[in-house]
mmCIF file of the N, C-alpha and C atoms, coordinates in Angstrom:
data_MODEL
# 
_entry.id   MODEL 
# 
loop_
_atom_site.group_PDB 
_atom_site.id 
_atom_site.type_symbol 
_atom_site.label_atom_id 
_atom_site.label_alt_id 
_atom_site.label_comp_id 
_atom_site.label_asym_id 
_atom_site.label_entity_id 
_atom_site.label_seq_id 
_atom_site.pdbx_PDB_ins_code 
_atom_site.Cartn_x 
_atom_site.Cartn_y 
_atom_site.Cartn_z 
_atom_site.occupancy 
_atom_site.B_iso_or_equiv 
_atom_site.pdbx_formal_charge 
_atom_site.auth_seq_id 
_atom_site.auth_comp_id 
_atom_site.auth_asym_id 
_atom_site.auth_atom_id 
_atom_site.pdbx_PDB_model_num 
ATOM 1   N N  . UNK A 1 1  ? -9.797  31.891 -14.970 1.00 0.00 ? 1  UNK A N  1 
ATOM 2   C CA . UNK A 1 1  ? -10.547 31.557 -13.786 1.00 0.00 ? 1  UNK A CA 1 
ATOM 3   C C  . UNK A 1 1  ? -10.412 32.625 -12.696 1.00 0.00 ? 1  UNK A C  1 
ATOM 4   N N  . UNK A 1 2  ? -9.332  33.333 -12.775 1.00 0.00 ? 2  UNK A N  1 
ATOM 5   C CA . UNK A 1 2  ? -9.163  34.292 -12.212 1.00 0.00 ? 2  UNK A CA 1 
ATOM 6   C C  . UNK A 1 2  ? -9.717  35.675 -12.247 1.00 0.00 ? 2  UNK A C  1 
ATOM 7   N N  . UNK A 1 3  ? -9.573  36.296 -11.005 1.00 0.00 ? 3  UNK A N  1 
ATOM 8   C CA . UNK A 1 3  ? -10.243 37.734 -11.899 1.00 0.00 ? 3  UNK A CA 1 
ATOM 9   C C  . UNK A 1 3  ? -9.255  39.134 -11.477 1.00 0.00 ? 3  UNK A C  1 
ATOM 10  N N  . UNK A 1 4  ? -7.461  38.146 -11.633 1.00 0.00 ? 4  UNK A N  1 
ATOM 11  C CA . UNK A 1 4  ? -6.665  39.160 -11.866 1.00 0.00 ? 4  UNK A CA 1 
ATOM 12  C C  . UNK A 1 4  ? -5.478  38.117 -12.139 1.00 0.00 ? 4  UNK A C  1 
ATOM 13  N N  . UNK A 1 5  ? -4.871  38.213 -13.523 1.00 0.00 ? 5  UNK A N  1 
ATOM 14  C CA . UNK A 1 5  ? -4.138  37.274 -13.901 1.00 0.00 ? 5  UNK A CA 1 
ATOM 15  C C  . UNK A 1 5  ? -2.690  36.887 -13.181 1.00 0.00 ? 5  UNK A C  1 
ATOM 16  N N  . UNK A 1 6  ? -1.873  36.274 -12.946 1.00 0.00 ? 6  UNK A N  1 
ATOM 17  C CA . UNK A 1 6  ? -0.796  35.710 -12.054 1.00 0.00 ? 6  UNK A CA 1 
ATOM 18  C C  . UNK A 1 6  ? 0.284   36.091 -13.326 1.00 0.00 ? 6  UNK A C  1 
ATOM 19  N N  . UNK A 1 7  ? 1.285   35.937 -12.800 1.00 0.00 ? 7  UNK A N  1 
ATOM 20  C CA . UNK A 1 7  ? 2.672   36.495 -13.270 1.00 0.00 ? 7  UNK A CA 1 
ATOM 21  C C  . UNK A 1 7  ? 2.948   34.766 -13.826 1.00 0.00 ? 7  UNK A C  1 
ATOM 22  N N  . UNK A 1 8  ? 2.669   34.316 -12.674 1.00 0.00 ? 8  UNK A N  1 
ATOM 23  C CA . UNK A 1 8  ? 3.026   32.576 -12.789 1.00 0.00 ? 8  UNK A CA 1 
ATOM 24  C C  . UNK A 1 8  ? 1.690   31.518 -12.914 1.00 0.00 ? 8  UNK A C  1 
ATOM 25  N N  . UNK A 1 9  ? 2.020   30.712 -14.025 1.00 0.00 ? 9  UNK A N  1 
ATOM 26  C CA . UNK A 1 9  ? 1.116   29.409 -13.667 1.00 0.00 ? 9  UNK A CA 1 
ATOM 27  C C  . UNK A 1 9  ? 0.934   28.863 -12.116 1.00 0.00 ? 9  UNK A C  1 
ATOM 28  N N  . UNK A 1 10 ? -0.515  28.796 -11.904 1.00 0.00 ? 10 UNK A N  1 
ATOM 29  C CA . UNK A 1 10 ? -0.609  28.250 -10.508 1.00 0.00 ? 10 UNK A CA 1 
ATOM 30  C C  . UNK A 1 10 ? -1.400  27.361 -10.230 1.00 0.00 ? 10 UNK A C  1 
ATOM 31  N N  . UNK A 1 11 ? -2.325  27.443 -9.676  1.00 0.00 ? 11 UNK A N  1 
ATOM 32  C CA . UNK A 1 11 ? -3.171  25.544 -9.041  1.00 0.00 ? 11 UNK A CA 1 
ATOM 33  C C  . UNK A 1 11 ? -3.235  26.191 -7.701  1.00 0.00 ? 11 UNK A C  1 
ATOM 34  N N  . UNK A 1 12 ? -4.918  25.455 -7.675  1.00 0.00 ? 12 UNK A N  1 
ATOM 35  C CA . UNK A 1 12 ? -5.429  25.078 -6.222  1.00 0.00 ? 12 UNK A CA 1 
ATOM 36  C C  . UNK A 1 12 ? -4.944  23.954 -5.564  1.00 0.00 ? 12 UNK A C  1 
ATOM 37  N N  . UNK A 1 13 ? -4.031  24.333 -4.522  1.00 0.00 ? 13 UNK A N  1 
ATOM 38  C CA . UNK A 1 13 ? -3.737  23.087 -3.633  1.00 0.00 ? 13 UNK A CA 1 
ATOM 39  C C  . UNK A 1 13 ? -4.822  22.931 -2.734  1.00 0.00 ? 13 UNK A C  1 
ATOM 40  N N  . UNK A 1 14 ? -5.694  21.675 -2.648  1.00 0.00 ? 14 UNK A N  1 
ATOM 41  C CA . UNK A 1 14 ? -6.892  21.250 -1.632  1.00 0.00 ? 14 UNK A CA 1 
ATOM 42  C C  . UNK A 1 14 ? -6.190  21.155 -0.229  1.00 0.00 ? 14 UNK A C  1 
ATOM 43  N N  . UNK A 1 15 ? -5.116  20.307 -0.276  1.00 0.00 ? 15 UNK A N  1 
ATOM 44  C CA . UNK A 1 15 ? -4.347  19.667 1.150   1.00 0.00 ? 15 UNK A CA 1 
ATOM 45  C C  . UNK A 1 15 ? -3.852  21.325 1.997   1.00 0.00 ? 15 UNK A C  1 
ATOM 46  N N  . UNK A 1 16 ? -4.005  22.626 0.889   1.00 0.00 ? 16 UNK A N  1 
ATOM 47  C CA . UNK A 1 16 ? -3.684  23.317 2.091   1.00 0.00 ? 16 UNK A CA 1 
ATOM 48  C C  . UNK A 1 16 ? -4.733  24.392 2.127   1.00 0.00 ? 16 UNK A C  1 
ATOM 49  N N  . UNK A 1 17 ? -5.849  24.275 1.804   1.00 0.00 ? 17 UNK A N  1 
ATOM 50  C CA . UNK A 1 17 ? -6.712  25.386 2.161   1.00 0.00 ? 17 UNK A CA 1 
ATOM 51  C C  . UNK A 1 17 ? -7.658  25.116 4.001   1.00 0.00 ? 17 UNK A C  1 
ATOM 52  N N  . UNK A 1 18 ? -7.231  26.120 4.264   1.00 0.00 ? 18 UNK A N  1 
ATOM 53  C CA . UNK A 1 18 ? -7.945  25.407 5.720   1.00 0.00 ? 18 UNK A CA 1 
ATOM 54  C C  . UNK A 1 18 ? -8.237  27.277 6.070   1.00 0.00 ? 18 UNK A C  1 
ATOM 55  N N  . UNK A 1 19 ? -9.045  27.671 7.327   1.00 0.00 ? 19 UNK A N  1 
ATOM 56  C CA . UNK A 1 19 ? -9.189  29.097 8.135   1.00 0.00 ? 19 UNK A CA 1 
ATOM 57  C C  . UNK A 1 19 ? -8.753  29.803 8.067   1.00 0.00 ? 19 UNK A C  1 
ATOM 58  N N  . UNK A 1 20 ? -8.130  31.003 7.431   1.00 0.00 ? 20 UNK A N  1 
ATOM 59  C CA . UNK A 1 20 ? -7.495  32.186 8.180   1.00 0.00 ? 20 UNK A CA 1 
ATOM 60  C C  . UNK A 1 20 ? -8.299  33.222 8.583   1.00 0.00 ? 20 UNK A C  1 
ATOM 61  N N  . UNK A 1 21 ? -7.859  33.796 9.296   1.00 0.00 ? 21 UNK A N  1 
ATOM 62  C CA . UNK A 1 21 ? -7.926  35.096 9.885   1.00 0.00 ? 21 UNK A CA 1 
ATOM 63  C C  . UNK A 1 21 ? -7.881  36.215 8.943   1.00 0.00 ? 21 UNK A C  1 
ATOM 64  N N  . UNK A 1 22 ? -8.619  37.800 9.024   1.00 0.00 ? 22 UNK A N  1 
ATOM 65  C CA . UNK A 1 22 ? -7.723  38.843 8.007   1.00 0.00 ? 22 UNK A CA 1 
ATOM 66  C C  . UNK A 1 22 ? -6.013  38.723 8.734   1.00 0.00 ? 22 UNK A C  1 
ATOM 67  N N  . UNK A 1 23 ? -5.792  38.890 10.358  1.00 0.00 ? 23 UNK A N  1 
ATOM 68  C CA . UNK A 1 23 ? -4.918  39.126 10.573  1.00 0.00 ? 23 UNK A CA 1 
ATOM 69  C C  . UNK A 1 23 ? -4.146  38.140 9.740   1.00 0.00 ? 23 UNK A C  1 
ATOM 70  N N  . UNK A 1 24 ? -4.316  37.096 9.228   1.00 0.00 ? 24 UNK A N  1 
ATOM 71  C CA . UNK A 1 24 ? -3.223  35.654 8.738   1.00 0.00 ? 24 UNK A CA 1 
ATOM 72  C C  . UNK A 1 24 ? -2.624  36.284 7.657   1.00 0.00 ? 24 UNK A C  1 
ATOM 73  N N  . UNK A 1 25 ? -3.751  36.852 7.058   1.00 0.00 ? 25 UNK A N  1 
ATOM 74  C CA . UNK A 1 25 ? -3.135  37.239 5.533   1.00 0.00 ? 25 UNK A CA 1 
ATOM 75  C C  . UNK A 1 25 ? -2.550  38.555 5.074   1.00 0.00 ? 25 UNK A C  1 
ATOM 76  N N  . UNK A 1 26 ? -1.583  38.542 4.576   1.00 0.00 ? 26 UNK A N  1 
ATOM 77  C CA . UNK A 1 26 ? -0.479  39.015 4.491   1.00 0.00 ? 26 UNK A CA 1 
ATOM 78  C C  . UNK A 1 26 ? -0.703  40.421 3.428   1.00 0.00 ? 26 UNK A C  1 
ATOM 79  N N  . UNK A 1 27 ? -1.019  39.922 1.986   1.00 0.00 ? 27 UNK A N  1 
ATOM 80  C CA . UNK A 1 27 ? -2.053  40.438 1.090   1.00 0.00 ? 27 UNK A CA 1 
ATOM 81  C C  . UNK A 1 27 ? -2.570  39.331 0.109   1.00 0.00 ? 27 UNK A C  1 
ATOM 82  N N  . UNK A 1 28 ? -3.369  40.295 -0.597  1.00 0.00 ? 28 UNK A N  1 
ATOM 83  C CA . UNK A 1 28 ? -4.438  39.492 -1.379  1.00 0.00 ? 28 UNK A CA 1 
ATOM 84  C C  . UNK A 1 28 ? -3.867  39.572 -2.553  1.00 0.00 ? 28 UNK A C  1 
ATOM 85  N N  . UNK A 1 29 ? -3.694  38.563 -3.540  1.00 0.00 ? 29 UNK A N  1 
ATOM 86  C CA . UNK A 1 29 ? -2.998  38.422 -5.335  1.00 0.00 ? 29 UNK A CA 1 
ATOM 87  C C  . UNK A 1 29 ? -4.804  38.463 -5.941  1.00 0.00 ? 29 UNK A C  1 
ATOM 88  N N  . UNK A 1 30 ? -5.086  37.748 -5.633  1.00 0.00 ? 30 UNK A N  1 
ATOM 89  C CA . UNK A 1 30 ? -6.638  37.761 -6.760  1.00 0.00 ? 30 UNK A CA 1 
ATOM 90  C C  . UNK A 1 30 ? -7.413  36.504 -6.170  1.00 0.00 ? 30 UNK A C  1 
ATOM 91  N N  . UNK A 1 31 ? -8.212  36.724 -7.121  1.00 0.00 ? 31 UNK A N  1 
ATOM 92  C CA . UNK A 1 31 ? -9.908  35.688 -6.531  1.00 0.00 ? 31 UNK A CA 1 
ATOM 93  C C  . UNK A 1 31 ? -10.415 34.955 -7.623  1.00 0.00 ? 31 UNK A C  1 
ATOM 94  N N  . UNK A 1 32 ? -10.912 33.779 -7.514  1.00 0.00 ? 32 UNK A N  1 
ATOM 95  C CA . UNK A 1 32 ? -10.912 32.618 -8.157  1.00 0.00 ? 32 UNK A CA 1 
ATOM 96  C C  . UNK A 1 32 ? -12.659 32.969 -8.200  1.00 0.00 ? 32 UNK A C  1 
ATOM 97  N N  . UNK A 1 33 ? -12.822 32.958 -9.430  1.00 0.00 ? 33 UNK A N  1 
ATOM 98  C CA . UNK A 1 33 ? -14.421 33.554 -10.409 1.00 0.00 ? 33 UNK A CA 1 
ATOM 99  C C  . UNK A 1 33 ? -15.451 32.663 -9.572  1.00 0.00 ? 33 UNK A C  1 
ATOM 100 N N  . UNK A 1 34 ? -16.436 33.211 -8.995  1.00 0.00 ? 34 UNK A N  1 
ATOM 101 C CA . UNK A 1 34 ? -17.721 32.282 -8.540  1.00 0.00 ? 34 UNK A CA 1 
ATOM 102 C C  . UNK A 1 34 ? -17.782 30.719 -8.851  1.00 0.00 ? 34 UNK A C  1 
ATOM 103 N N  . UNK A 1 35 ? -17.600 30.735 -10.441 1.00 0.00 ? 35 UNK A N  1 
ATOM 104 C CA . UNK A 1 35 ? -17.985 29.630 -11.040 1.00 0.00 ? 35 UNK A CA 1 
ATOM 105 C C  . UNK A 1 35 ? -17.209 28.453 -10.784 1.00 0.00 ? 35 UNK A C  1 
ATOM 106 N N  . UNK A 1 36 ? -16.389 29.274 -10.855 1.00 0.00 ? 36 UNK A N  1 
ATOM 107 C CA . UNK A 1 36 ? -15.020 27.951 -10.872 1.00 0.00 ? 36 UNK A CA 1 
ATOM 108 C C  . UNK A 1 36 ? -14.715 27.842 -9.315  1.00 0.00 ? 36 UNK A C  1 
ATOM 109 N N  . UNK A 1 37 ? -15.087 28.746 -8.244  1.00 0.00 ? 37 UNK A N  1 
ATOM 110 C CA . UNK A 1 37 ? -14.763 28.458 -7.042  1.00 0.00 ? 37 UNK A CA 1 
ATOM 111 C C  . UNK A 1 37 ? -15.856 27.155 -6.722  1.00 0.00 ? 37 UNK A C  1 
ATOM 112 N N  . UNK A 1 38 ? -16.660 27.297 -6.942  1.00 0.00 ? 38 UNK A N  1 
ATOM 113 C CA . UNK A 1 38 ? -17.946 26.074 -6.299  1.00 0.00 ? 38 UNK A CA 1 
ATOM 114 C C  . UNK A 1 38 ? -17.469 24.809 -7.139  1.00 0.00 ? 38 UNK A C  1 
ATOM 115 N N  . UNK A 1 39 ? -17.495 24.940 -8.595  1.00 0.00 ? 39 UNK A N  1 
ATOM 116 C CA . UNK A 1 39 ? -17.014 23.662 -8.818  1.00 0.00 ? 39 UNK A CA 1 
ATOM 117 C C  . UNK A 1 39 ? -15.402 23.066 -8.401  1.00 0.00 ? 39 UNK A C  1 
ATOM 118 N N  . UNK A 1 40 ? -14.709 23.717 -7.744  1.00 0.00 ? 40 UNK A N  1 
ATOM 119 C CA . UNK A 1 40 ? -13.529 23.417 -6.864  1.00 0.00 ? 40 UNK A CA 1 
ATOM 120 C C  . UNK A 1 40 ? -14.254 23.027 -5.316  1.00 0.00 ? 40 UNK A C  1 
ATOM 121 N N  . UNK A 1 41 ? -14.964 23.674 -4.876  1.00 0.00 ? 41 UNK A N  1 
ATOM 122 C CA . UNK A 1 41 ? -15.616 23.159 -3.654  1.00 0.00 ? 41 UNK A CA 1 
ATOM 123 C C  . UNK A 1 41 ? -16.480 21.740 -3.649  1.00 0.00 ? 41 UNK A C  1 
ATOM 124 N N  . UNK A 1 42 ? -17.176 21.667 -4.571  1.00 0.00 ? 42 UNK A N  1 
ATOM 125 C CA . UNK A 1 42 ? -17.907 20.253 -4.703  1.00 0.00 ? 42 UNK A CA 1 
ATOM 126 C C  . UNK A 1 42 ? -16.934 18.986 -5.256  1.00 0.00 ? 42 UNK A C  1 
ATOM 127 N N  . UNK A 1 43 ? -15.793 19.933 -5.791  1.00 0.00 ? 43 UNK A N  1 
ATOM 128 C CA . UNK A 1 43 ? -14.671 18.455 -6.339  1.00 0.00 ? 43 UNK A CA 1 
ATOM 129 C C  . UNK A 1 43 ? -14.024 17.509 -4.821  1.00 0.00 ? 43 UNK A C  1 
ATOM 130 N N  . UNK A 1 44 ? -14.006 19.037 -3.789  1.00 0.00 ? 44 UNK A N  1 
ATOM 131 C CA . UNK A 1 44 ? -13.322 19.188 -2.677  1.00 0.00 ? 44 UNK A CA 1 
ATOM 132 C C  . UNK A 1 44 ? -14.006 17.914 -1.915  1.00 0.00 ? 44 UNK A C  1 
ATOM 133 N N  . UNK A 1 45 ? -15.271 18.597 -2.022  1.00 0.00 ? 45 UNK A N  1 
ATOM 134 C CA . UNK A 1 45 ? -16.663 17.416 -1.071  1.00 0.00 ? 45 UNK A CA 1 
ATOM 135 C C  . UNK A 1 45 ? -16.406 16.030 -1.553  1.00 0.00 ? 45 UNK A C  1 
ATOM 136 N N  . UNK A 1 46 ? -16.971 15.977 -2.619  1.00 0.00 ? 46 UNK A N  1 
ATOM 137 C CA . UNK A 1 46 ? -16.677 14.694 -3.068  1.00 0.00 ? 46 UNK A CA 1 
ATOM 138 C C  . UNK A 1 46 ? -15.805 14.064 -2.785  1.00 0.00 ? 46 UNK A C  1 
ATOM 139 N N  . UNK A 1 47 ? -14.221 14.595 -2.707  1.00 0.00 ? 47 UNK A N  1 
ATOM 140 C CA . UNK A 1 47 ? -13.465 13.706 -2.449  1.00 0.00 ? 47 UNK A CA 1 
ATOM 141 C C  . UNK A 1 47 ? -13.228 13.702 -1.122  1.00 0.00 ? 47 UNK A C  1 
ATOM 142 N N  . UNK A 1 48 ? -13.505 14.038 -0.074  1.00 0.00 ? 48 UNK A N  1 
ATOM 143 C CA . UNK A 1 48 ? -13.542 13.751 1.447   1.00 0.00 ? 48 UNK A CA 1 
ATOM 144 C C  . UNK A 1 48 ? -14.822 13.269 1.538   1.00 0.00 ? 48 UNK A C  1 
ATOM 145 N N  . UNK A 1 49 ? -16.183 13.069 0.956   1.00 0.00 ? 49 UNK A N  1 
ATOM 146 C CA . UNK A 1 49 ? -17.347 12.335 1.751   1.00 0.00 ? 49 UNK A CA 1 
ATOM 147 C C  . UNK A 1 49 ? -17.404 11.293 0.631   1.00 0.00 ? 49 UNK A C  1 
# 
């Protein structure tokens, strides 16, 4: 799902994705593929509306 593999098994935590800033972030590990980002966003919707 990724499009740079992790050292470690990981997971989207929902309860903590919220705004940052560039200044917030520290650096970047990798990016979660188009596909699989939207269907994480509409799982997201759904379960708050």
């Amino acid at each position: 799902m990724l499009s740079k593999h992790l050292s470690l098994k990981s997971y989207v935590v929902c309860h903590l994705i919220s705004g940052y800033t560039n200044r917030d972030v520290i650096r970047k590990i990798g990016k979660v593929k188009e596909p699989y980002f939207t269907e994480i966003t509409a799982k997201i919707i759904t379960s708050i509306f």
